[in-house]
TIMI-2910 file (N, C-alpha, C, CB; in pm, 1 decimal, decimal comma, always signed):
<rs>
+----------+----------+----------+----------+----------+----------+----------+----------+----------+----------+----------+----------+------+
!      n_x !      n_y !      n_z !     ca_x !     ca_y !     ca_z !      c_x !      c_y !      c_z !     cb_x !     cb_y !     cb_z ! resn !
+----------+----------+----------+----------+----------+----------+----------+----------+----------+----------+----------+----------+------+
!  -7002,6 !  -6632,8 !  +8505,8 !  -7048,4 !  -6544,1 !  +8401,9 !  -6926,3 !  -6492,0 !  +8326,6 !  -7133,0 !  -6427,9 !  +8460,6 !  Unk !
!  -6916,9 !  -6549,8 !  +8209,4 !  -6810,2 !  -6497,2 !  +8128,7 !  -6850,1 !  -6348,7 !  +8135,4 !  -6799,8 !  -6562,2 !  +7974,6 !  Unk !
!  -6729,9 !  -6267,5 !  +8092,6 !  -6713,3 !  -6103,6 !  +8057,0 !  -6676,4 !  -6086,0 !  +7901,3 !  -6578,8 !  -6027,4 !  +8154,5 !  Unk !
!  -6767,6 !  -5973,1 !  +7851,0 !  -6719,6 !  -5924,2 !  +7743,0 !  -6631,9 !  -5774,1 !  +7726,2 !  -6829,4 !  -5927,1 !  +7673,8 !  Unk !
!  -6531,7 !  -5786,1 !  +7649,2 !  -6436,9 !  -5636,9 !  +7652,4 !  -6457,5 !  -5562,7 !  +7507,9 !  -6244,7 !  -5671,6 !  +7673,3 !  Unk !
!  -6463,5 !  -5439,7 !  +7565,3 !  -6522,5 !  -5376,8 !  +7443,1 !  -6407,4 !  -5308,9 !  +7393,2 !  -6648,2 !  -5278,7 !  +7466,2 !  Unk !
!  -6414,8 !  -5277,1 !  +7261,0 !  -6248,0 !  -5220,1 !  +7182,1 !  -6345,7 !  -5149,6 !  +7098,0 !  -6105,0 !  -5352,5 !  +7081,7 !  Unk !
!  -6360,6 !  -4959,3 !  +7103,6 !  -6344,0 !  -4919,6 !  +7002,4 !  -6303,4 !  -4843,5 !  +6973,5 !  -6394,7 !  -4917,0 !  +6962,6 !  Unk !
!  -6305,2 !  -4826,4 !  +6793,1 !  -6215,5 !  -4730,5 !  +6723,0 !  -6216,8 !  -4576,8 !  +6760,0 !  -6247,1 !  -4740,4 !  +6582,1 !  Unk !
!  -6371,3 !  -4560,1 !  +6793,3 !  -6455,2 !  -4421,6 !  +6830,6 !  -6406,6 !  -4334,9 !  +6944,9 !  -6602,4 !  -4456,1 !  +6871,6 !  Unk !
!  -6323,6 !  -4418,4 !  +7017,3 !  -6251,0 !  -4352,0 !  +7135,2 !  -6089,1 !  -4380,7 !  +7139,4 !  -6318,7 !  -4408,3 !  +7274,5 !  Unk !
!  -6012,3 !  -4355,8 !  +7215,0 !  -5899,0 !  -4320,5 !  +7261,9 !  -5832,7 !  -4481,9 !  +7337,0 !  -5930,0 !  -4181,8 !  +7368,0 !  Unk !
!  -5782,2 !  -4548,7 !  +7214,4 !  -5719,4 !  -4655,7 !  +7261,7 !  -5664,6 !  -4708,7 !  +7363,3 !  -5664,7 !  -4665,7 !  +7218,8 !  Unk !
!  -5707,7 !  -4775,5 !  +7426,0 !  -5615,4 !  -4819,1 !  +7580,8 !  -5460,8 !  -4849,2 !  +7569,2 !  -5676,7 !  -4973,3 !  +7652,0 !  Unk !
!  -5396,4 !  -4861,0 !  +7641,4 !  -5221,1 !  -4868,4 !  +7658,9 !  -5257,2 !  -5067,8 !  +7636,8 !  -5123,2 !  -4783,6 !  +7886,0 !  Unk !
!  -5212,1 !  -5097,7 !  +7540,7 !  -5191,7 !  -5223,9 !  +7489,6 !  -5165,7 !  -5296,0 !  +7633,5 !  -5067,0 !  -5231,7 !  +7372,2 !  Unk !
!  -5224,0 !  -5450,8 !  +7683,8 !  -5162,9 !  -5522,6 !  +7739,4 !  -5184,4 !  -5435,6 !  +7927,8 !  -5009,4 !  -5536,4 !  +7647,2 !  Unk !
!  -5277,9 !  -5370,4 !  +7885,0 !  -5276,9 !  -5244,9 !  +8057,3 !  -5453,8 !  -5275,3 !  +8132,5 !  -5266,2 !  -4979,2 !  +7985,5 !  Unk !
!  -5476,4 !  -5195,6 !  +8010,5 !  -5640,9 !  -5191,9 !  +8056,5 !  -5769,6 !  -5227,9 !  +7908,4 !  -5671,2 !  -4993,9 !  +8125,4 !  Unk !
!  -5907,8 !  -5268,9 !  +7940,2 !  -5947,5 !  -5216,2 !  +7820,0 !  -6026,7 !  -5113,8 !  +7835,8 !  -6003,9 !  -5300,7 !  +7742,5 !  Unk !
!  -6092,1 !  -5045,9 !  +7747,4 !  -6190,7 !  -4976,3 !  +7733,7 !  -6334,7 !  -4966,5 !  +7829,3 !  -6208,4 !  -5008,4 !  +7621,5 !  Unk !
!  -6393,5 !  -5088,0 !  +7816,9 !  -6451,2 !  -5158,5 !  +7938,7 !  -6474,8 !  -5293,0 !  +7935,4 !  -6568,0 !  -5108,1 !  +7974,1 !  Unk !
!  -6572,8 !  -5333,6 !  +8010,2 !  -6548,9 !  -5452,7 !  +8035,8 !  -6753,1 !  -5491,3 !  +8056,0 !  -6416,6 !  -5466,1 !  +8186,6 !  Unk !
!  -6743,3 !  -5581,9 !  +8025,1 !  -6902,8 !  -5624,4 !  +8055,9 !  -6932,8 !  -5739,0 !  +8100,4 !  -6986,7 !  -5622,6 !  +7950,3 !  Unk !
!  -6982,9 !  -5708,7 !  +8231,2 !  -7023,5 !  -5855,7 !  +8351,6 !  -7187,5 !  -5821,3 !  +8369,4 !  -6918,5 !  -5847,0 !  +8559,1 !  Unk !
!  -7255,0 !  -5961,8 !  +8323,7 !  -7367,1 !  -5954,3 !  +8312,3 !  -7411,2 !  -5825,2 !  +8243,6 !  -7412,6 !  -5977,8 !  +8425,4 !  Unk !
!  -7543,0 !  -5770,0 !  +8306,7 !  -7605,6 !  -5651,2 !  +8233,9 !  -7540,9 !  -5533,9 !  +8326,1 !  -7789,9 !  -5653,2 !  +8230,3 !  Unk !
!  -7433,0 !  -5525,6 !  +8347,9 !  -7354,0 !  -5425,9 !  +8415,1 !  -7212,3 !  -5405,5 !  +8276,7 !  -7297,4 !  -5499,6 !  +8601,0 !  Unk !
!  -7222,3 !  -5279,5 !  +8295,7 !  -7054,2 !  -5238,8 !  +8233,0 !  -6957,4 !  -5134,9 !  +8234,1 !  -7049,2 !  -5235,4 !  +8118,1 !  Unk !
!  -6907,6 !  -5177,4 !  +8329,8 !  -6744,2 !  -5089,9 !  +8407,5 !  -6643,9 !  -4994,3 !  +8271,5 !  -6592,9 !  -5266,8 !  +8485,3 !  Unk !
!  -6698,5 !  -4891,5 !  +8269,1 !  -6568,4 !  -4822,7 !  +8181,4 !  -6445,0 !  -4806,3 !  +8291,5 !  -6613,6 !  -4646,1 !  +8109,1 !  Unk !
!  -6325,3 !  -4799,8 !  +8155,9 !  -6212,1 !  -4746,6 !  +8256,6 !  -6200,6 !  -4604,5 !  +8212,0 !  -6056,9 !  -4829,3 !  +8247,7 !  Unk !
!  -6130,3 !  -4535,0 !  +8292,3 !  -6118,2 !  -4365,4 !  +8295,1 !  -6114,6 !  -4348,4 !  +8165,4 !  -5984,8 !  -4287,3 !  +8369,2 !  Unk !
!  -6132,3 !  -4249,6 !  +8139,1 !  -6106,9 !  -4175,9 !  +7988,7 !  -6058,0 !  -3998,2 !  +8033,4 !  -6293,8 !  -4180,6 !  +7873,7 !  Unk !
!  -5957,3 !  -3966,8 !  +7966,8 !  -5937,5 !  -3842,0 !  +7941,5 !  -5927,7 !  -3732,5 !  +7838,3 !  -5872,7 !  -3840,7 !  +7977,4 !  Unk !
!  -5931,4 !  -3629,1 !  +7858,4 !  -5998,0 !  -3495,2 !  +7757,8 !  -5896,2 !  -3524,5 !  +7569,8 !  -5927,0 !  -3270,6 !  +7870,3 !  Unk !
!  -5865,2 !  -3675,3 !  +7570,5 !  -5806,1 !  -3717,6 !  +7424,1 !  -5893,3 !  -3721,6 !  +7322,2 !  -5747,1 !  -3849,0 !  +7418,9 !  Unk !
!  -5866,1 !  -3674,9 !  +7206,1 !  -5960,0 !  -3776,2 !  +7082,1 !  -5891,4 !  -3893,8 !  +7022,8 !  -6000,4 !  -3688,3 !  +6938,9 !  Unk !
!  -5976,1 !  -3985,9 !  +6972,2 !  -5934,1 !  -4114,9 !  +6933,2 !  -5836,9 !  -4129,6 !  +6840,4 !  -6029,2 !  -4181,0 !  +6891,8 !  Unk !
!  -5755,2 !  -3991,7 !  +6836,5 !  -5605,8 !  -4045,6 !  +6764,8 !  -5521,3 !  -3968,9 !  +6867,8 !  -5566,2 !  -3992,8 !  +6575,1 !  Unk !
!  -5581,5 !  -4002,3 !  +7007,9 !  -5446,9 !  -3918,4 !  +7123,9 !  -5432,9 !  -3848,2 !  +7148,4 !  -5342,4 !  -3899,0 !  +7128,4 !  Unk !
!  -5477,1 !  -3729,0 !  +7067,3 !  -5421,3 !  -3580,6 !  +7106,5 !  -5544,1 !  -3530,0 !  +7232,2 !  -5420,5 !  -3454,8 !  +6938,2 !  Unk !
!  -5446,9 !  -3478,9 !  +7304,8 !  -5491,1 !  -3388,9 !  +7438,8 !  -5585,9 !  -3222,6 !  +7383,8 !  -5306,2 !  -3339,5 !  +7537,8 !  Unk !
!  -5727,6 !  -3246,2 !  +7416,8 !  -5787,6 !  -3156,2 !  +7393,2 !  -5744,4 !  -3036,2 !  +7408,2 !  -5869,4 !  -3169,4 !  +7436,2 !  Unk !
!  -5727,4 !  -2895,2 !  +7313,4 !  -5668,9 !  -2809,0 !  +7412,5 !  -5785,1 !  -2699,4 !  +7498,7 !  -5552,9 !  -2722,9 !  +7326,4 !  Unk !
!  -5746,0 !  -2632,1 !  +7517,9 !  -5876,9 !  -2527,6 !  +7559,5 !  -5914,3 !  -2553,2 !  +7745,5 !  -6050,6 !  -2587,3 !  +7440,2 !  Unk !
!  -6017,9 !  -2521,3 !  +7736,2 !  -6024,5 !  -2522,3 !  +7882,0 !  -6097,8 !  -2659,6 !  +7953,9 !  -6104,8 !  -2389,1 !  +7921,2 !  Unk !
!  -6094,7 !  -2649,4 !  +8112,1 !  -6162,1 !  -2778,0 !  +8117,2 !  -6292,0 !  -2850,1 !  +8103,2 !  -6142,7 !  -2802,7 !  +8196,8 !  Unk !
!  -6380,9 !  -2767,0 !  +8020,2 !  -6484,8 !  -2756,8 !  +8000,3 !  -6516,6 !  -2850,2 !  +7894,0 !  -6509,5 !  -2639,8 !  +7988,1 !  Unk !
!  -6411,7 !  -2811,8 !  +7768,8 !  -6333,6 !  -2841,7 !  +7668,7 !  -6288,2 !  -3023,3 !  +7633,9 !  -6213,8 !  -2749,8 !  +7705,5 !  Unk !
!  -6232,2 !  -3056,1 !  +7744,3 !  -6158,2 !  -3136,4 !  +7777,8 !  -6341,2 !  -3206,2 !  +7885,6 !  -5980,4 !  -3062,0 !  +7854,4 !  Unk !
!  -6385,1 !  -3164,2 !  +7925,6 !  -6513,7 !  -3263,7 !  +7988,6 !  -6582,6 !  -3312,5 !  +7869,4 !  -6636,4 !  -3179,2 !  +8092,2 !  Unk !
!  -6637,2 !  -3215,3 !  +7793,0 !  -6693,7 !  -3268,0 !  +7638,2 !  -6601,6 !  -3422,3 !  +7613,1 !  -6643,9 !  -3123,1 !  +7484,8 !  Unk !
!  -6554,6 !  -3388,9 !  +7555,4 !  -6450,5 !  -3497,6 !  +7521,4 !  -6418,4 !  -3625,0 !  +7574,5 !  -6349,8 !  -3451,8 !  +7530,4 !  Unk !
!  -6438,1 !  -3625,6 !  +7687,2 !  -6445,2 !  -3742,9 !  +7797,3 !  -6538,5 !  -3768,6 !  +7786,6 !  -6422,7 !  -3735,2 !  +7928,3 !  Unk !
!  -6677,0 !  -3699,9 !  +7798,9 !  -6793,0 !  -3755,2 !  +7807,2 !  -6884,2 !  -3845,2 !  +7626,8 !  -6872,1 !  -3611,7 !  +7878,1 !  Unk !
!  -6821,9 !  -3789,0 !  +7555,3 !  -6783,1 !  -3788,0 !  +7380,6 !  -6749,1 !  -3964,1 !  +7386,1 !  -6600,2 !  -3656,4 !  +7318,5 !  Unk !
!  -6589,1 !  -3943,3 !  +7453,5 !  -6524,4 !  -4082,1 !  +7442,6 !  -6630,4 !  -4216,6 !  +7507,8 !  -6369,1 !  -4070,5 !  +7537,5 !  Unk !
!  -6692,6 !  -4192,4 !  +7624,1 !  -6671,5 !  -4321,4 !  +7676,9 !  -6863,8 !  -4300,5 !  +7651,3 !  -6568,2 !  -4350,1 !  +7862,6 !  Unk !
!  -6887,1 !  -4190,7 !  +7564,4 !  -7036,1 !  -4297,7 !  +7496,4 !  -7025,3 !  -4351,0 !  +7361,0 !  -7189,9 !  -4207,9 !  +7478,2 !  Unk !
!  -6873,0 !  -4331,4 !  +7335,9 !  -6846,1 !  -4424,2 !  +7230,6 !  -6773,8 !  -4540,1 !  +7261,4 !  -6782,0 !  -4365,1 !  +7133,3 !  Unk !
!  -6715,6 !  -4583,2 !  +7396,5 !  -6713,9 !  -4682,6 !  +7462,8 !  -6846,7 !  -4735,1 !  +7495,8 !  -6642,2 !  -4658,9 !  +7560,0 !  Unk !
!  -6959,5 !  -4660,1 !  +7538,9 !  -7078,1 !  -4728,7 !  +7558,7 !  -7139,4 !  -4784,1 !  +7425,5 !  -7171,9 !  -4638,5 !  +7628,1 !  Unk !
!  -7155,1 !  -4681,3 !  +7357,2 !  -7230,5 !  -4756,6 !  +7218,2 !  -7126,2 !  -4925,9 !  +7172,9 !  -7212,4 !  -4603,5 !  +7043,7 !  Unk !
!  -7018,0 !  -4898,0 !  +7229,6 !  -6942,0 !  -5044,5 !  +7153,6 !  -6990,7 !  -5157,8 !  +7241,2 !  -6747,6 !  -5049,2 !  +7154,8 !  Unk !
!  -7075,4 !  -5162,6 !  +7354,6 !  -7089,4 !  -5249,8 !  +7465,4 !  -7280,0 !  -5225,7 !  +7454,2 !  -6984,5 !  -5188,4 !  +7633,2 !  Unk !
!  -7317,3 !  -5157,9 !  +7343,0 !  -7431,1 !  -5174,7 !  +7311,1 !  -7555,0 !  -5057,9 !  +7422,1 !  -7439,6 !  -5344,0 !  +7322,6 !  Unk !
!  -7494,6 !  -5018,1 !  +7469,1 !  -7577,2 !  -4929,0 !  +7551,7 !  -7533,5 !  -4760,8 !  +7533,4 !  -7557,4 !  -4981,6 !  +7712,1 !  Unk !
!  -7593,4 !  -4665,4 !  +7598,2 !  -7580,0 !  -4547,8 !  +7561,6 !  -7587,3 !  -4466,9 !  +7766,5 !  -7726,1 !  -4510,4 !  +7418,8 !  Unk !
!  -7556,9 !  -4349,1 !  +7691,5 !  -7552,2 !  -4231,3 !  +7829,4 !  -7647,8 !  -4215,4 !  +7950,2 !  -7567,9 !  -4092,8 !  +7776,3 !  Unk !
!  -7800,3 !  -4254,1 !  +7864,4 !  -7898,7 !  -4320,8 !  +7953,0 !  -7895,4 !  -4409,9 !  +8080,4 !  -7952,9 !  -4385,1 !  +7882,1 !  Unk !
!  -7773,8 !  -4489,9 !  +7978,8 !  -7757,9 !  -4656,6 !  +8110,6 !  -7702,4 !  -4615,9 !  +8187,8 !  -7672,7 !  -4808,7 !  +8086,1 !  Unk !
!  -7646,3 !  -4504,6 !  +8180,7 !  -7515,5 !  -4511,4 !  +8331,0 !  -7588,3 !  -4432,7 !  +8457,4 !  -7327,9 !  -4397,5 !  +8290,8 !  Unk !
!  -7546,0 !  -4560,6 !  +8547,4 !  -7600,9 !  -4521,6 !  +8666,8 !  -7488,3 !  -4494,8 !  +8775,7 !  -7699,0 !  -4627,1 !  +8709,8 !  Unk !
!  -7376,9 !  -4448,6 !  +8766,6 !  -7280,3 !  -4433,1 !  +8843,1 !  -7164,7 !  -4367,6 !  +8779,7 !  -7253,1 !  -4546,9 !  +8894,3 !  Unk !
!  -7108,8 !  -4261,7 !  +8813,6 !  -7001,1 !  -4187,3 !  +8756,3 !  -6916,9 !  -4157,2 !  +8846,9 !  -7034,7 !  -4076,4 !  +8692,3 !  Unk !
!  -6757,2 !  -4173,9 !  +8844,2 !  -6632,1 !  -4127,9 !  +8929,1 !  -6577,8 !  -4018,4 !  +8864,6 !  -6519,0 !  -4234,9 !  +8946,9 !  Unk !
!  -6571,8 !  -3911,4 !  +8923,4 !  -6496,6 !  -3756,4 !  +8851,6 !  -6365,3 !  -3734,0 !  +8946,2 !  -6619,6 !  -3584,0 !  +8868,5 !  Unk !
!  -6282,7 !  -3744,8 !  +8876,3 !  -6150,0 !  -3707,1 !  +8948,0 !  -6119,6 !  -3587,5 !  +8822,4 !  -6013,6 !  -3860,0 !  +8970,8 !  Unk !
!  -6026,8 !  -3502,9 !  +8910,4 !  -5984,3 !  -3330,5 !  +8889,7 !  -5869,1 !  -3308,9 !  +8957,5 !  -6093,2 !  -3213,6 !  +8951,8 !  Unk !
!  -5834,2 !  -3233,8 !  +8867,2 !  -5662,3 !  -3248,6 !  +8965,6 !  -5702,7 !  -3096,6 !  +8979,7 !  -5454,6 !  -3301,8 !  +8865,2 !  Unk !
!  -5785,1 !  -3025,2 !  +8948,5 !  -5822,1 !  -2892,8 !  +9059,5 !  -5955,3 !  -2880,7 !  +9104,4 !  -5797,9 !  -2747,6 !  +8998,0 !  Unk !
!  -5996,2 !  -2969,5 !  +9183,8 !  -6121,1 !  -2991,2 !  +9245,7 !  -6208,3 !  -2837,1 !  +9256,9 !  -6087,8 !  -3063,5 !  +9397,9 !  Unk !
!  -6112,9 !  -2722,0 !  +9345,2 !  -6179,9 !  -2604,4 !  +9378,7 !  -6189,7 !  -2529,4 !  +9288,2 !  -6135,9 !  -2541,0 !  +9469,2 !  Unk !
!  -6110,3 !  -2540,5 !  +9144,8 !  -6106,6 !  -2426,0 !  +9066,9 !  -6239,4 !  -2489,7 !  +8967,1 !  -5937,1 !  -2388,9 !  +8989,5 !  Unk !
!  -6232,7 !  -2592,4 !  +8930,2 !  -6293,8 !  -2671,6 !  +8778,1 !  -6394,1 !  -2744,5 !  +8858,5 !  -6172,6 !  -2794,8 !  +8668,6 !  Unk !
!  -6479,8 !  -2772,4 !  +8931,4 !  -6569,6 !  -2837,9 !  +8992,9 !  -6698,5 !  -2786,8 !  +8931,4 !  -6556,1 !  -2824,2 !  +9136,9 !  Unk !
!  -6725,9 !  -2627,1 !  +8964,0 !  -6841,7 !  -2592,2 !  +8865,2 !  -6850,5 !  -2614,4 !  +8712,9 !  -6859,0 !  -2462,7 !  +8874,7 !  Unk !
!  -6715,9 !  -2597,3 !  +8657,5 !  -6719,8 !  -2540,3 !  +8489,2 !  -6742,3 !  -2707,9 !  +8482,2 !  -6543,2 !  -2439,3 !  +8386,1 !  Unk !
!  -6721,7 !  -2818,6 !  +8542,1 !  -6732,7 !  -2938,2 !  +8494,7 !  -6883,3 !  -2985,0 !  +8492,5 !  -6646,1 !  -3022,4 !  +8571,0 !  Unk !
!  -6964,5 !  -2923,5 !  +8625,2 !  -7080,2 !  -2962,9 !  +8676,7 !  -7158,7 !  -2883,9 !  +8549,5 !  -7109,0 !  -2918,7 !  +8846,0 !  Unk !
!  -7152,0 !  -2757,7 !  +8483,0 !  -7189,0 !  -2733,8 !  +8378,9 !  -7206,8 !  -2796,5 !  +8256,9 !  -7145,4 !  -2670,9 !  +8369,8 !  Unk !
!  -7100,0 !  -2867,2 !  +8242,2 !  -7059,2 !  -2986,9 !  +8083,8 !  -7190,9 !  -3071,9 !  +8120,8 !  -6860,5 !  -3121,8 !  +8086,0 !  Unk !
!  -7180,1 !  -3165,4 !  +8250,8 !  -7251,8 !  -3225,8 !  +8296,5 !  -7388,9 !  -3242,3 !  +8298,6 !  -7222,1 !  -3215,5 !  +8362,6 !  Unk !
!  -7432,7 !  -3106,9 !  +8302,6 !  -7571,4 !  -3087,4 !  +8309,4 !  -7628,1 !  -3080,9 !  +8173,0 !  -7603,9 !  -2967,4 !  +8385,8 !  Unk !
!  -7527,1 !  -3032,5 !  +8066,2 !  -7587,9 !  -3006,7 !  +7962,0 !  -7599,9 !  -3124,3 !  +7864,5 !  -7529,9 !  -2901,1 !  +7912,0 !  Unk !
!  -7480,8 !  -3233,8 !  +7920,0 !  -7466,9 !  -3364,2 !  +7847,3 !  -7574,1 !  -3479,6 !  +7889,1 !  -7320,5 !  -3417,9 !  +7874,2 !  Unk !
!  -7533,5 !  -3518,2 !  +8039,1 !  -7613,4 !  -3623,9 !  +8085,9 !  -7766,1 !  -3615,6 !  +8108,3 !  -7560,1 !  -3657,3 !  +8198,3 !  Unk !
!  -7808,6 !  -3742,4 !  +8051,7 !  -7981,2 !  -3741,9 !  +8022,0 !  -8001,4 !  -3728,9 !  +8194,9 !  -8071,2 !  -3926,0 !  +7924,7 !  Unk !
!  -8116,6 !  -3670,9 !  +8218,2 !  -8220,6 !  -3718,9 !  +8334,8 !  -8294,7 !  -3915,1 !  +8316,4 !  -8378,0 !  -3578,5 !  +8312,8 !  Unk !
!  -8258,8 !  -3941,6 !  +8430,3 !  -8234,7 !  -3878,0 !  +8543,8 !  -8092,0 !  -3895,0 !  +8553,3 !  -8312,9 !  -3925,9 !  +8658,4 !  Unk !
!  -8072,0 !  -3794,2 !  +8638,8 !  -7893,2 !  -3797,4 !  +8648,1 !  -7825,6 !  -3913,5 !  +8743,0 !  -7832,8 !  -3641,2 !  +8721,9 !  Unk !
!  -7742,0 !  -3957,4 !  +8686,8 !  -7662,1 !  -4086,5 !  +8763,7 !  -7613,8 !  -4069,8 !  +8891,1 !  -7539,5 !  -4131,2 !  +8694,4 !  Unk !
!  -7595,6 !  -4165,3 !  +8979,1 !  -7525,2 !  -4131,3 !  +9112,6 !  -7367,3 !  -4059,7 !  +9116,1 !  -7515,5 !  -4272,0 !  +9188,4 !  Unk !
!  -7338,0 !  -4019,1 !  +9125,1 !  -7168,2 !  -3969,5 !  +9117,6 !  -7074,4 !  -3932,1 !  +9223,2 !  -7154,6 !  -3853,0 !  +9046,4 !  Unk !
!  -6960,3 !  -3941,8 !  +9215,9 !  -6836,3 !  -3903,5 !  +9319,9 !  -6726,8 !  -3801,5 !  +9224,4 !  -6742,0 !  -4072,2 !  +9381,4 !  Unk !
!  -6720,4 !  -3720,9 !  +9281,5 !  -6617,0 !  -3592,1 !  +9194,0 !  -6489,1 !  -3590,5 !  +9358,8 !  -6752,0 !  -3355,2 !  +9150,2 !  Unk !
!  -6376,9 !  -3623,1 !  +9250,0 !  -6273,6 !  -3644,0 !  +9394,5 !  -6137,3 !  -3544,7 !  +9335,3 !  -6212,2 !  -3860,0 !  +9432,3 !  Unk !
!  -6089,0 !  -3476,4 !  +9423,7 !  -5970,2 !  -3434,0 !  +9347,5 !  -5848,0 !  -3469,7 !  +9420,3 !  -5970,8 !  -3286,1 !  +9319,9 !  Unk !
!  -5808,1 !  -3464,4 !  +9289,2 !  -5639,1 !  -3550,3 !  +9285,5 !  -5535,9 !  -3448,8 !  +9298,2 !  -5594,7 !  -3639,2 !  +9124,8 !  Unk !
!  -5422,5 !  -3556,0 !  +9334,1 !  -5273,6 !  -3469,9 !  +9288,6 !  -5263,0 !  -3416,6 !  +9177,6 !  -5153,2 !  -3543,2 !  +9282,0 !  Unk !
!  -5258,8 !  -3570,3 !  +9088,9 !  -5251,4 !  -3564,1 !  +8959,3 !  -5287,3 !  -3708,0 !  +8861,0 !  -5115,5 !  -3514,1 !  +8943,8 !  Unk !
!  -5287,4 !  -3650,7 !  +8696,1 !  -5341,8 !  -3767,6 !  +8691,8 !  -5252,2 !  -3822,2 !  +8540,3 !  -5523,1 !  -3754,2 !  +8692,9 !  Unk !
!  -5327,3 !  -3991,0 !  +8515,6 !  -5206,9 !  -4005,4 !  +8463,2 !  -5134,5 !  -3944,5 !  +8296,9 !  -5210,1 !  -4141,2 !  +8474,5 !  Unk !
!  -5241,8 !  -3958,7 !  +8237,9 !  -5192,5 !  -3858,2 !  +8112,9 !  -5193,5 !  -3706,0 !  +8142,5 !  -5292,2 !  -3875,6 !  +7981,6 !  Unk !
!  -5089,7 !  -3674,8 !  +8047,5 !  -5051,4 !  -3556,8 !  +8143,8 !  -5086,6 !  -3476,1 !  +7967,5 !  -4844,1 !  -3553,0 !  +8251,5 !  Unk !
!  -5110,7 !  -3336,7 !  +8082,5 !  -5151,3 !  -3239,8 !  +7980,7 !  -5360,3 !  -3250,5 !  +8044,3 !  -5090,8 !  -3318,0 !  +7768,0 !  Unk !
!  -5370,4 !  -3351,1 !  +8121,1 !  -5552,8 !  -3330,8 !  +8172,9 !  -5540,9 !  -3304,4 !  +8268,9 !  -5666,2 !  -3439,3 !  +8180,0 !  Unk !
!  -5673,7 !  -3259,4 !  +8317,3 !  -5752,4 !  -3217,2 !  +8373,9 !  -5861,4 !  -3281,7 !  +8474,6 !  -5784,1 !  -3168,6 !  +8295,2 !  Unk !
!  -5883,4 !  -3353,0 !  +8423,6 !  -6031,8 !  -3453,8 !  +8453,6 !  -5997,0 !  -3591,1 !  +8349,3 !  -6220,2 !  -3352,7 !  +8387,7 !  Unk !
!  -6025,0 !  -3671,9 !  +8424,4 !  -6087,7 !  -3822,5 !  +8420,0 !  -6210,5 !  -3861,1 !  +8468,0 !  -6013,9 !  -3907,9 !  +8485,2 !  Unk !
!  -6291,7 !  -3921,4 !  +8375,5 !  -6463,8 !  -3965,7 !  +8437,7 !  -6459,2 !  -4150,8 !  +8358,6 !  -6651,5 !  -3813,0 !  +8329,0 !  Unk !
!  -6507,5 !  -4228,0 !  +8506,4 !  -6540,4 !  -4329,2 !  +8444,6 !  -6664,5 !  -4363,2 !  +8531,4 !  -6428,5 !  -4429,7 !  +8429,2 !  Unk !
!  -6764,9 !  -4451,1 !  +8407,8 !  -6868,5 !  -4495,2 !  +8468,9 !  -6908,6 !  -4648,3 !  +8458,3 !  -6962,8 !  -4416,9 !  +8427,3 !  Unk !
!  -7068,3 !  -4650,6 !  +8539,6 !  -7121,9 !  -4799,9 !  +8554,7 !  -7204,2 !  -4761,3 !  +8511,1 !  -7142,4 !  -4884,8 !  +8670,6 !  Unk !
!  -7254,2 !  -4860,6 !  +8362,1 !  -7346,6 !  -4879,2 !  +8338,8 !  -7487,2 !  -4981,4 !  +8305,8 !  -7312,7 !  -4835,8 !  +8303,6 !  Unk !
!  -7572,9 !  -4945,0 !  +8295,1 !  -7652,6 !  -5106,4 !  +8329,6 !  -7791,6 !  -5115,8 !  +8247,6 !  -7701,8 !  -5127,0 !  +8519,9 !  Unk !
!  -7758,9 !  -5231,4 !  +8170,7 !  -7877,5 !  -5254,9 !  +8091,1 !  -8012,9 !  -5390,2 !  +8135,8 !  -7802,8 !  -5288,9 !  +7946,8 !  Unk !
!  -8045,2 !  -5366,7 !  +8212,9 !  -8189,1 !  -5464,0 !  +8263,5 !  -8301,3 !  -5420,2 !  +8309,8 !  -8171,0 !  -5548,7 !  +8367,6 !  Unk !
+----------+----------+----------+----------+----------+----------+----------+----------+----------+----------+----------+----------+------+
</rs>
């Protein structure tokens, strides 16, 4: 099963030659992380609440480029580089963004992560069949 890679303008460019945006195997499609950036780079400022919008912003404009939407995703990874402090204010963004029914998820906290100046990284699986 060939894969299709999705590139768009609507989100926060991948590091050339690193990763893409996502990737699509069969009616499944793997985003890679996204963080609290807008699609010309700059680091959201404000709080992490702020910075969840924004992530969640980016990678349904990674979804719409792979033809599906916020609906499809059935699996979400939340990494936090302050798990105990930002765990609720994130689970808030969350509730108010993601459709029912709500996706399976893992919220893990980190050291740290790799663009610096965040907070949170969320990537998901999503699936159209």
């Amino acid at each position: 099963m060939p894969s299709e890679y999705t590139l768009t303008k609507d989100a926060p460019a991948p590091l050339p030659g690193i990763y893409s945006q996502a990737v699509r195997a069969g009616n499944y499609v793997y985003t890679s992380g996204s963080v609290g950036m807008t699609k010309e780079g700059e680091m959201v400022p404000g709080t992490v609440q702020d910075r969840t919008r924004q992530v969640i912003q980016n990678l349904e404009a990674v979804l719409r480029g792979s033809g599906m939407s916020l609906a499809n995703v059935v699996k979400a990874n939340i990494y936090l580089s302050n798990l105990s402090k930002d765990f609720g204010a994130v689970n808030e963004v969350w509730k108010e963004l993601m459709p029912e029914p709500k996706p399976a998820r893992t919220c893990v906290g980190v050291a740290e992560l790799p663009a610096g100046g965040t907070d949170v990284e969320i990537e998901f699986v999503a699936f159209d069949g």
